[in-house]
C-alpha positions, 0 to 999 in steps of 0.5 A, spaced: 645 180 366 647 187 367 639 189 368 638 184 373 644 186 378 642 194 376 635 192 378 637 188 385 642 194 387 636 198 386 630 195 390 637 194 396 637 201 395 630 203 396 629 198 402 635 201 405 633 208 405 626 208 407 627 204 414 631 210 416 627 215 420 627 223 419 627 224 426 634 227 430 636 225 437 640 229 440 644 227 445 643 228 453 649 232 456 653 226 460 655 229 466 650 231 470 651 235 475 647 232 482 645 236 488 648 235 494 644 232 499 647 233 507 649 226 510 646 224 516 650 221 522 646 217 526 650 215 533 650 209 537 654 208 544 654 200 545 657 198 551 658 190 553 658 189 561 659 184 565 665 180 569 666 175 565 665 173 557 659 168 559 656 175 563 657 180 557 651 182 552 650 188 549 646 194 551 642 195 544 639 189 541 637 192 534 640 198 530 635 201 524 638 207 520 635 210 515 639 209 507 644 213 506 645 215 512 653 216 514 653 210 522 658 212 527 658 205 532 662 206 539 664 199 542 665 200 550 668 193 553 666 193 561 670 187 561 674 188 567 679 182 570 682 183 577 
């Protein structure tokens, strides 16, 4: 009984030990130091005129930006109840 769990560690250890790889990872530093990009402001103006609630639209239909770009929007109302 003693030479059969002797010979059971044994093949254990063998299969264990000869699933590992020789090669070394080394670890990649985890602060990674990225360049600053300038942040683009894109400005629009868009104004509402009309008299009346019925009679206002916007002056811009459709506004396209680039990704990551920084948007500044300026509403102007132009409704004016006298």
């Amino acid at each position: 009984m003693k030479e059969l769990i002797i010979s059971f560690l044994s093949a254990c250890f063998i299969l264990l030990t000869s699933c590992g790889t020789s090669e070394t990872k080394v670890a990649e530093p985890v602060n990674k130091v990225k360049p600053e990009i300038e942040k683009i402001w894109e400005e629009f103006t868009i104004e509402a005129p009309g008299n009346t609630m019925m009679d206002m639209k916007y002056s811009l239909k459709n506004i396209s930006v680039n990704a990551g770009s920084w948007v500044r929007l300026n509403l102007v109302s132009m409704w004016y109840n006298f």
